[in-house]
C-alpha positions in Angstrom: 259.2 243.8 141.8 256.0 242.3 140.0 254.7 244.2 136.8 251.1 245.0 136.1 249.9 246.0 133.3 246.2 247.8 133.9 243.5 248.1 130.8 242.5 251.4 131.8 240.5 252.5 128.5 237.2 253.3 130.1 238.9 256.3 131.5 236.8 259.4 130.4 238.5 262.0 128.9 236.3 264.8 129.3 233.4 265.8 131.6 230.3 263.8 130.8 228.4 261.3 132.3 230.3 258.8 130.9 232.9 260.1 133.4 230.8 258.9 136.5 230.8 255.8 137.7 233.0 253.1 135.9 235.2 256.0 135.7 235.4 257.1 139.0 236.2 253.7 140.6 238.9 253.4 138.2 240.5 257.1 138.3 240.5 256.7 142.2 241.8 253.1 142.4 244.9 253.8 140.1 245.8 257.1 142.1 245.9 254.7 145.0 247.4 252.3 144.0 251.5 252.9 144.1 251.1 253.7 147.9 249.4 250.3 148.7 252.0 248.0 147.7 255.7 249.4 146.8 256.7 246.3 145.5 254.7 246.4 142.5 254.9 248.9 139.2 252.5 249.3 136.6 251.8 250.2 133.0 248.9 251.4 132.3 246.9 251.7 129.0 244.6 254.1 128.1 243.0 256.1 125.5 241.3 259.7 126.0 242.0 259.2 130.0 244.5 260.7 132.1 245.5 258.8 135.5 247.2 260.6 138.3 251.1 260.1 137.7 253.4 258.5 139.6 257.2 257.6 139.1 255.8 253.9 139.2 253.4 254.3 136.7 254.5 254.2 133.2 251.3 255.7 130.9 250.6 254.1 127.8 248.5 256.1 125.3 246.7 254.6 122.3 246.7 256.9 119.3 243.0 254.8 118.6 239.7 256.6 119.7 238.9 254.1 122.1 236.2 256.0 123.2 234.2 254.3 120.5 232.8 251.3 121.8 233.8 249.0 118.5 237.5 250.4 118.2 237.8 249.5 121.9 237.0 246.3 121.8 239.0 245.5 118.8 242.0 247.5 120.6 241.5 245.2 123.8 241.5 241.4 121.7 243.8 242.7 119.2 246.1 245.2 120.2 246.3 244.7 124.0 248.0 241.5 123.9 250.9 242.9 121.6 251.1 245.1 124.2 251.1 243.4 127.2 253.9 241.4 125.5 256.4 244.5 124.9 255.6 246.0 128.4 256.5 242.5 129.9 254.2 242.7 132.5 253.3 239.4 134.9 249.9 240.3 135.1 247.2 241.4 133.6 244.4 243.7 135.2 241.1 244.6 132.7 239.4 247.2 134.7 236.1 246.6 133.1 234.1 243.6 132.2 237.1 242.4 129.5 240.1 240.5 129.0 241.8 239.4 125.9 241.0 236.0 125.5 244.2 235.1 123.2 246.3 236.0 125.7 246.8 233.7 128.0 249.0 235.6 130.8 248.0 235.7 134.7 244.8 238.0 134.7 242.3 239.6 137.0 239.0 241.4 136.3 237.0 243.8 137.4 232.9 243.1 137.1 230.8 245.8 138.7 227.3 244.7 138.6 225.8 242.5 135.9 222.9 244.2 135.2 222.9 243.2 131.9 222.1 240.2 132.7 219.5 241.3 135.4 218.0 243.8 133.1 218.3 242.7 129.5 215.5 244.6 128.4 217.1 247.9 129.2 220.5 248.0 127.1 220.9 248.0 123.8 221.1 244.7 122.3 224.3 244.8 120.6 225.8 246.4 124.0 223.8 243.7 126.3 224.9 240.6 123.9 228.9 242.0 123.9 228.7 242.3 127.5 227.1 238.8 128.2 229.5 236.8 126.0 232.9 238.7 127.3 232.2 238.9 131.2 231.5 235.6 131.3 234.4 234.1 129.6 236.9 236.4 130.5 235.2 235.4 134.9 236.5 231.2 133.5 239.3 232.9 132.0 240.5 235.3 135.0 242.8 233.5 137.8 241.2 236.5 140.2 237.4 238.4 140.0 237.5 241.4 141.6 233.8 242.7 142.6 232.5 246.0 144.3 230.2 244.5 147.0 228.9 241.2 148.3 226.0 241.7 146.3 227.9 241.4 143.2 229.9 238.8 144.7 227.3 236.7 145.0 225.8 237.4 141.4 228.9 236.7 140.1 229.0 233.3 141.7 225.4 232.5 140.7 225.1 233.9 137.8 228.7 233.5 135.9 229.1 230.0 137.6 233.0 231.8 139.5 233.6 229.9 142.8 233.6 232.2 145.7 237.5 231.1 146.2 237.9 232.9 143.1 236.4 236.6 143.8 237.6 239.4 145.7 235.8 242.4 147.3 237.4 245.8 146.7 234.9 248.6 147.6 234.6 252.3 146.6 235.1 254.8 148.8 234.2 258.3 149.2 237.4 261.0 148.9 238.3 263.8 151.4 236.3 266.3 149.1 233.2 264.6 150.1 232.3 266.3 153.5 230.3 268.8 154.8 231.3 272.5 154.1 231.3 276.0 155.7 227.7 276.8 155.8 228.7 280.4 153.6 230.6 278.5 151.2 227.1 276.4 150.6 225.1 279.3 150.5 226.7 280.8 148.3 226.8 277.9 146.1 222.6 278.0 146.7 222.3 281.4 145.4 224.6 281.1 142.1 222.3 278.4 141.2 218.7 279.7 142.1 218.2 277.0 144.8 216.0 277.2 147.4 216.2 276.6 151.4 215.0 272.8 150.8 214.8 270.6 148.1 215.2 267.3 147.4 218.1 265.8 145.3 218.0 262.7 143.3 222.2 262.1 141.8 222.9 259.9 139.0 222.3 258.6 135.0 219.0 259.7 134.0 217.7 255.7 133.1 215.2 253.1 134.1 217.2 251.0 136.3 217.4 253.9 138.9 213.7 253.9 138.9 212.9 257.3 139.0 209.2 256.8 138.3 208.8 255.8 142.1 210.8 258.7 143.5 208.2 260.9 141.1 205.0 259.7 142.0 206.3 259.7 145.6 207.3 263.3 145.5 203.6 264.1 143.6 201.7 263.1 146.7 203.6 264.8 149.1 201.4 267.4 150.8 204.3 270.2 150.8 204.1 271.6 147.3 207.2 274.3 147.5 210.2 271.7 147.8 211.3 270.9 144.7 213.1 267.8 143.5 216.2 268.2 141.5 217.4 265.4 139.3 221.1 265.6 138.6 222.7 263.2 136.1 223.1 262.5 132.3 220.4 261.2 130.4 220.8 257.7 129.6 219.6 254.7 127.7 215.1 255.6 127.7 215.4 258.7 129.8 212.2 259.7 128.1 210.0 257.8 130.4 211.2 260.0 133.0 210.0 262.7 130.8 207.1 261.4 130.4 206.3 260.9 133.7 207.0 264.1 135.1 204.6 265.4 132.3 201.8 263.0 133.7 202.1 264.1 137.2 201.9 267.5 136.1 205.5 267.9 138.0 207.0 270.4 135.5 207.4 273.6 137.6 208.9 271.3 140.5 211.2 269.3 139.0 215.0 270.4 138.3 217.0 268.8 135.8 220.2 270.6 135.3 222.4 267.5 134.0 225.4 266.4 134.2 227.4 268.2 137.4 231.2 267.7 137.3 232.8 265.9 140.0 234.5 268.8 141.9 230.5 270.4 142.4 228.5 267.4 143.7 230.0 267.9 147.3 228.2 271.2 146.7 225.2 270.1 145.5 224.9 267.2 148.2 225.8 269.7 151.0 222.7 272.0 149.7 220.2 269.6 149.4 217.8 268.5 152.7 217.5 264.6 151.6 219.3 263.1 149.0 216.6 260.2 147.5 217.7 257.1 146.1 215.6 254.4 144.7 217.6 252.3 142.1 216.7 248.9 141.2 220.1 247.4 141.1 223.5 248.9 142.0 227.0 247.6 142.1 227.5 249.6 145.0 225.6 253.1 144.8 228.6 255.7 145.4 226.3 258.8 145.4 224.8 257.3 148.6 228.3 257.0 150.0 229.1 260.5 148.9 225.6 262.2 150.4 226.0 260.0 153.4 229.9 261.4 153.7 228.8 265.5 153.8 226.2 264.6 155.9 222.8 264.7 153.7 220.2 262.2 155.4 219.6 259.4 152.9 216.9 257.2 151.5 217.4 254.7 149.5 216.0 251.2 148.1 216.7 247.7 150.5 218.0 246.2 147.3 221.0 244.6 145.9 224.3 246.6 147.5 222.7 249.5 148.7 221.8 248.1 152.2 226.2 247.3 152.0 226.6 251.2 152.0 223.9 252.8 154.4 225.0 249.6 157.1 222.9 248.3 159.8 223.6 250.9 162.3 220.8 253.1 160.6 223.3 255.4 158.8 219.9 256.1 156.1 216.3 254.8 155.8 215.7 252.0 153.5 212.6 251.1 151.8 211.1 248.3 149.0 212.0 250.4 145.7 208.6 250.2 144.6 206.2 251.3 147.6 205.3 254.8 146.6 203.1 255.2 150.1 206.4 254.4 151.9 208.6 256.8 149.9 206.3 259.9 150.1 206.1 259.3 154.0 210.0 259.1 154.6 210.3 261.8 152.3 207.6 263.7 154.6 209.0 263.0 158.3 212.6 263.9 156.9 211.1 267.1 155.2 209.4 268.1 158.7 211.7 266.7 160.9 214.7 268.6 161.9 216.0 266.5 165.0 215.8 263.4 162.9 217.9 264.5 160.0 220.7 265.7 162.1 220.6 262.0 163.6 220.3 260.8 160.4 223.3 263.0 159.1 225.6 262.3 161.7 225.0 258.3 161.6 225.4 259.0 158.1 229.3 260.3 158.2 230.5 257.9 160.9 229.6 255.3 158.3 231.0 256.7 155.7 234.2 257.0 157.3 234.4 253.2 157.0 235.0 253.6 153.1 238.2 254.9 151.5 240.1 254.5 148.2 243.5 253.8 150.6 241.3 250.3 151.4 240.3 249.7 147.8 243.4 249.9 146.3 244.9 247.8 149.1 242.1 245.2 148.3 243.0 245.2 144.7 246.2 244.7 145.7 246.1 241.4 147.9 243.6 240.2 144.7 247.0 240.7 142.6 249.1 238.8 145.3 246.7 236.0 145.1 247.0 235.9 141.9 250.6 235.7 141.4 250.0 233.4 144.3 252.8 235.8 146.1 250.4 236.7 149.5 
């Protein structure tokens, strides 16, 4: 029975933004995981975060706030390796980005999107430089790359230099919450919250790379001027250009912004909304389009990077170049208008999504293990 120990520190341990996302994939993955191989048991280290348990998963807390970025990096090239050595594990799994690079164990990675790389300009420096230097040697480093898409596949090959024989795919998936609900129960939900009978619903980090700016000015010519747009997420790295937009398009009264929603509400908020609206830049993968497609919200979204992956080619959403405002306003307009094509839209939308599930991802991530102890 093969031992993995799994770095598991960017586990949120309260509800934030910083609890989407990275998070997510992770929290899902590791509650999968036991039921996709029985062979194998795990350790796994964390700080603030709190995995699903299992009788073969042994949880290892750090007393350090790893929360902060600089204690958890000195945790994972410092302290991991001491305790990789007392748990005995035969391999090593950093869940984000990182490995140790003294230790010199079997190891796979996890890379989600290297957008750092794509979009310097739009981290911090000090994150953007960390995040260079220890993805790319800990991709030499790692016997096994584990990616979220063919998109990042690919990037990862061109970009970090990893042979293709090297990297595995294990892709999200969208849980059993994530489907549409009793009309009452979402009616209810509408009038708690003051929403109206449409609206459109933008879901993610408030930040440049999700390029709001289009989806605003897009929404400012529309001719209907009593649908609102609601922007759910955290405000990231230069949300403030998003303010400042909406104050230029004079979109104040029609723009929602009510922050971070925890996980158990977005099938709520995706089950209310008419068209769920996303135009990012760059994505690993783009879960909130999996999710909106899986409780049957008609989607558009941008033809870049993963996000044509998710919506498929059997015209599950409508995809558009990220940056052609006159194109967003009029999808936005014939799905507004347009009730026979949302309901297609909606139900290609949850047979694709029923192609996606954490069961698959954990089984993926299992097989990259396999091949890495070169047990398959």
């Amino acid at each position: 029975m093969a031992h993995i120990g799994v770095n598991a520190h960017l586990l949120s341990g309260q509800a934030s933004y910083r609890s989407a996302g990275i998070h997510g994939y992770i929290q899902n993955t590791l509650a999968h995981l036991p039921a996709a191989d029985p062979a194998l048991h795990y350790t796994v280290f964390v700080g603030a975060g709190r995995p699903t348990p299992h009788e073969r998963m042994r949880i290892s807390r750090s007393t350090l706030p790893t929360d902060q970025p600089p204690l958890r990096i000195l945790w994972e090239q410092l302290a991991l390796p001491v305790a990789l050595a007392r748990a005995g594990v035969d391999l090593h799994h950093g869940m984000a980005f990182a490995l140790p690079l003294g230790d010199l164990r079997p190891a796979v990675v996890t890379i989600y999107d290297l957008s750092f790389l794509r979009y310097p300009a739009r981290f911090k420096s000090t994150n953007r430089l960390y995040l260079s230097a220890i993805t790319r040697l800990t991709a030499r480093r790692a016997r096994r790359v584990i990616v979220i898409s063919e998109s990042t596949r690919a990037e990862v090959e061109t970009l970090l230099g990893v042979p293709a024989t090297r990297i595995d795919v294990a892709v999200p998936g969208a849980s059993h919450l994530f489907r549409p609900l009793p009309t009452e129960q979402v009616e209810a939900f509408r009038r708690r919250n003051g929403l109206p009978e449409r609206f459109i619903l933008y879901l993610g980090t408030l930040e440049p790379r999700k390029n709001l700016e289009t989806l605003l000015r897009a929404f400012a010519a529309l001719p209907q001027k009593d649908v609102p747009l609601v922007l759910v997420g955290g405000r990231g790295w230069l949300y403030h250009a998003i303010e400042a937009t909406i104050e230029e398009l004079n979109l104040r009264p029609r723009v929602t912004m009510p922050g971070y929603v925890a996980d158990e509400m977005l099938p709520l908020w995706y089950n209310a909304a008419t068209v769920f609206a996303y135009p990012s830049l760059y994505e690993g993968f783009g879960l909130p389009l999996l999710e909106a497609m899986a409780c049957g919200t008609p989607v558009i979204a941008a033809d870049t990077t993963s996000l044509p992956e998710v919506v498929g080619r059997e015209g599950a959403g409508i995809l558009l170049p990220p940056t052609d405002t006159e194109a967003w306003s009029d999808a936005l307009d014939t799905l507004l208008n347009d009730d026979e094509h949302r309901r297609d839209l909606s139900a290609r939308g949850r047979k694709r999504a029923a192609d996606f599930s954490w069961q698959q991802t954990a089984l993926q991530t299992v097989a990259s293990y396999h091949r890495a102890l070169d047990t398959e």
